[in-house]
N, C-alpha and C positions, 0 to 999 in steps of 0.2 A: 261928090267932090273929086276924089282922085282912086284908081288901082295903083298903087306903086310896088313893082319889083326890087328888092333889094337884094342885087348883084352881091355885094361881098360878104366872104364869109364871117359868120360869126363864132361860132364854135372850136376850141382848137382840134388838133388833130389825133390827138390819141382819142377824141368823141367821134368815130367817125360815121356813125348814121344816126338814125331819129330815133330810133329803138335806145343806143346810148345815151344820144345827147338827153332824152325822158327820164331815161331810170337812174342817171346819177346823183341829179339833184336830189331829186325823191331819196337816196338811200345815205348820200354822203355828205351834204351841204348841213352844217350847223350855224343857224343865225344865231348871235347871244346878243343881247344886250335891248330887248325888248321888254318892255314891265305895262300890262294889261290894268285895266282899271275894269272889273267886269259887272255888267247891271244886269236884270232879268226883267225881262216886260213880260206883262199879261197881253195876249191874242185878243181878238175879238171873239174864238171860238173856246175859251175857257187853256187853252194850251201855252207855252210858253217859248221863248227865243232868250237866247245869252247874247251878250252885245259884249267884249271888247276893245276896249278904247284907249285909246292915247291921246292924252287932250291936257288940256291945264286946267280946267272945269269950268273956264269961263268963256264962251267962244266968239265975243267982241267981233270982231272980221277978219276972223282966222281962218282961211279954209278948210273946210273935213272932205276928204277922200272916203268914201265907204264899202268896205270891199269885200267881195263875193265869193267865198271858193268852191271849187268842183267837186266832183262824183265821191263821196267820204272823207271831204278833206275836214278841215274845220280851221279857226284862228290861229293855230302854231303850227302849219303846215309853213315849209319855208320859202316857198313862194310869196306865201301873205307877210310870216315875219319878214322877208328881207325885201318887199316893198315899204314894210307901214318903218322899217330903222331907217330906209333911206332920205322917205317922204316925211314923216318926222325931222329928222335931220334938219330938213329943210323950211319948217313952218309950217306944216300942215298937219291937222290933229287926224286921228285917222279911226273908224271905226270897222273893226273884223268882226263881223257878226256868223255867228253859227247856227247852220238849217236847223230843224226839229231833228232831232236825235244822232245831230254830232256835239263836237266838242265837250263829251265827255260826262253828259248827262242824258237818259232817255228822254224825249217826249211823254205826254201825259195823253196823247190821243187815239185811236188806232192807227193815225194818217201821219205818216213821218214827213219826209219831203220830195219834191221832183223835180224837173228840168221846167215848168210852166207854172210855181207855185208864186207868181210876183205877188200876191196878199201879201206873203211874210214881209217878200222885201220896202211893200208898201208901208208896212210898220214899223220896219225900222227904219223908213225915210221921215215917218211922222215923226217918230221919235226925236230925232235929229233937228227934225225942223221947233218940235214944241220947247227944244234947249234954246232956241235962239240964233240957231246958224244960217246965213244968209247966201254964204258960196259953199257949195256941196256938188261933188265931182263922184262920178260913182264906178267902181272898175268890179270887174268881176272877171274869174279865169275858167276855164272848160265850161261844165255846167253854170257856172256863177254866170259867165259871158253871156251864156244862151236866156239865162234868167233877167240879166239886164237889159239884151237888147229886146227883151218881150214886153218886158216892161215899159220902157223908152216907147215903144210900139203904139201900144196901151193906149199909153199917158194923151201922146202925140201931140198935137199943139197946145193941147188944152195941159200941158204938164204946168207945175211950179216954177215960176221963172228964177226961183232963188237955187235949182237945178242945172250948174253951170256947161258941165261936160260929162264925157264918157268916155273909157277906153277899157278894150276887153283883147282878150288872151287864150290865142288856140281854142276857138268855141266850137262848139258842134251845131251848127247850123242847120244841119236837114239832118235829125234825132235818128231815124230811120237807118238812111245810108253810115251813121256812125256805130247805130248796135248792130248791124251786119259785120262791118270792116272789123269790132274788134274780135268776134268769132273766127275769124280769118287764123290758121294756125300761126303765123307768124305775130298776134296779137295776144296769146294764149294768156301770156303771163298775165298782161294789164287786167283781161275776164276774170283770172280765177282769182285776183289779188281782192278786185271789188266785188265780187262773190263773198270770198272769204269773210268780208265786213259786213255785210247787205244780209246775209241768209241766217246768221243769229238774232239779230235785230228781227226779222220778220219771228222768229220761234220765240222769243221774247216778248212780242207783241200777241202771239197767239195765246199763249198762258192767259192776258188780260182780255185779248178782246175775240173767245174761241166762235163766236158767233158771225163775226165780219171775217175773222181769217181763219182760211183752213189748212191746220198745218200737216196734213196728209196729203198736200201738192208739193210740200217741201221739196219731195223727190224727183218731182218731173222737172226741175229747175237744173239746167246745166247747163243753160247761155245767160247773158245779160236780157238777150229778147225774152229767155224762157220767164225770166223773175218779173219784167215789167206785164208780160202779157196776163202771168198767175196772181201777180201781186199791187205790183206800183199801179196798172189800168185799173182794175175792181177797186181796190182800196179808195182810191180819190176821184173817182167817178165817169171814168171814161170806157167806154164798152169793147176797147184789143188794145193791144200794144200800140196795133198801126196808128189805131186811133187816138192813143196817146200821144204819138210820135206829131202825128197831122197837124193836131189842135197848139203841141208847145213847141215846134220847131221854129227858131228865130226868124230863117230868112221870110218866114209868110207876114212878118211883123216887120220887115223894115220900112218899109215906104215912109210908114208918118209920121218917123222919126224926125223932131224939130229940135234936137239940140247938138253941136258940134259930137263927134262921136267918132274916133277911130278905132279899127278892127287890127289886130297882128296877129297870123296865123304863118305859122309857117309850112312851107311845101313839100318836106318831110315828116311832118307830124305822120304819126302811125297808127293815130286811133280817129283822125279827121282827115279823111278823104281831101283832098286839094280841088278835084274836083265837081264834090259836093257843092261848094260855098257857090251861093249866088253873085257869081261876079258884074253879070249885066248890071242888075239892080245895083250896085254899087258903084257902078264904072256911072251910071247916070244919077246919081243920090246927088242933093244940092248939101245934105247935112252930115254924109257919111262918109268918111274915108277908112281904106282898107291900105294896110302895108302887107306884104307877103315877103318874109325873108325867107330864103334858099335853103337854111336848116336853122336848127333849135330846135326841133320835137315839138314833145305836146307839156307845157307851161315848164319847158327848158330855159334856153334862152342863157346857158351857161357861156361867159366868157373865153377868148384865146388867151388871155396875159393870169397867169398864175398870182398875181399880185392884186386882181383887182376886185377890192371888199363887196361892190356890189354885181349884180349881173346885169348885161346887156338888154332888159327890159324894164329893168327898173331906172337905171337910166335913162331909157328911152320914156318910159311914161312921165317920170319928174320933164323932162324936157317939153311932153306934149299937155303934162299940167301946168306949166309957167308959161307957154309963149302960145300953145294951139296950133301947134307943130309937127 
């Protein structure tokens, strides 16, 4: 459909690179006024997902939004709360579902979650759908991004027409070139922060499952490459990291994308390469459009006007979920 550059800034000025504009929200932004209604489905393979919803529990032709979040996030991360207060707000019921062993309870399997695991999110679209809901619009941010537009991929023409749009948020698009970039010492923080979270969870999961995981590699882990290569690849079936990277990276998945879909990444994010992202393929996509704003980091997107309740992406997506914009 289109690349569009977005010339002005968004960011104010005391944010003044991507490394800022990222880590504030992350550390200072407090959404209140969100109240979860949360269910537990069973998997197909005996495991479980938590679903978070805001809805009125009847869903007549109310549209849901259902949304995806990144590398350890989960439903009250405030990216997701301060999309689902806005979009609520507004009429639309919204469901924040959480991967296998976020949001605050482990998974029951040896296999947590990855960048390429669209099963989950397959079930929680059934779900969705066996409620009754007819308009369903799906967004996802970082990882969540890369898992919707795999999906979308997937699906391709042959998806659910009751499937209306897409919009995703600073994705890592070629997996690869992203766990390189954030090894980069000026990325430091973001490795050790998702380390930090990532490498108990695997020694936790070794206790139950010491036969599939070995936790005497725990120590050779000191990139994000290091964990996926020892851990996240073996674990869910893929034979290297590369190879993991290969199989779930978005951009091999967009072509057969058949439903409206836009991308915002911005060109100082600090953990997504700017020139990673497949721009050809987009710049000729008949169903995908890409915005590229000048700053906001990575699922930033923080405001310049100190008064304004929500941020410059969440605005933007309510816009691009009412008109297709």
């Amino acid at each position: 459909m289109s690349l569009t550059f977005l010339k002005e800034r968004i960011s104010p000025f005391w944010l003044p690179n991507g490394h800022f504009q990222s880590i504030y929200p992350a550390l200072f932004r407090k959404v209140e006024g969100v109240s979860y209604n949360r269910e537990k489905i069973v998997t197909a393979d005996g495991d479980f997902l938590n679903l978070d919803w805001t809805n009125t529990g009847s869903p007549g032709d109310k549209p849901l939004v259902i949304l995806s979040h990144g590398l350890e996030g989960s439903s009250d991360r405030q990216y997701i709360l301060g999309m689902v207060k806005l979009l609520h707000a507004h009429g639309f019921d919204c469901l924040a579902w959480n991967f296998r062993s976020c949001g605050g309870e482990m998974n029951q399997t040896a296999g947590f979650y990855h960048s390429g695991a669209t099963h989950d999110l397959a079930a929680v679209i059934a779900c969705a759908l066996g409620k009754g809901y007819r308009h369903i619009h799906l967004m996802g941010f970082s990882l969540g991004g890369n898992l919707t537009l795999k999906y979308l991929g997937e699906a391709g023409s042959g998806i659910d027409r009751r499937i209306k749009s897409a919009l995703v948020f600073s994705v890592p698009m070629d997996l690869r070139a992203c766990s390189l970039a954030i090894i980069a010492p000026r990325n430091q923080i973001y490795m050790h922060r998702f380390l930090q979270s990532l490498k108990p969870k695997v020694l936790s999961k070794a206790a139950h499952f010491p036969e599939q995981i070995d936790v005497k590699a725990h120590k050779l882990v000191k990139t994000l490459y290091d964990f996926d290569h020892i851990y996240t690849a073996p674990i869910h079936g893929f034979d290297s990291a590369d190879d993991y990277y290969e199989q779930c990276s978005s951009m091999h998945f967009l072509e057969p994308i058949s439903v409206p879909t836009m991308i915002i990444n911005a060109k100082n994010d600090p953990i997504v390469p700017f020139e990673s992202l497949p721009l050809d393929v987009i710049r000729s996509h008949t169903k995908v459009q890409m915005l590229a704003t000048r700053d906001g980091g990575h699922c930033g997107f923080r405001p310049a006007r100190m008064d304004d309740a929500f941020y410059w992406s969440e605005k933007r997506a309510l816009q691009f979920l009412q008109h297709g914009t």
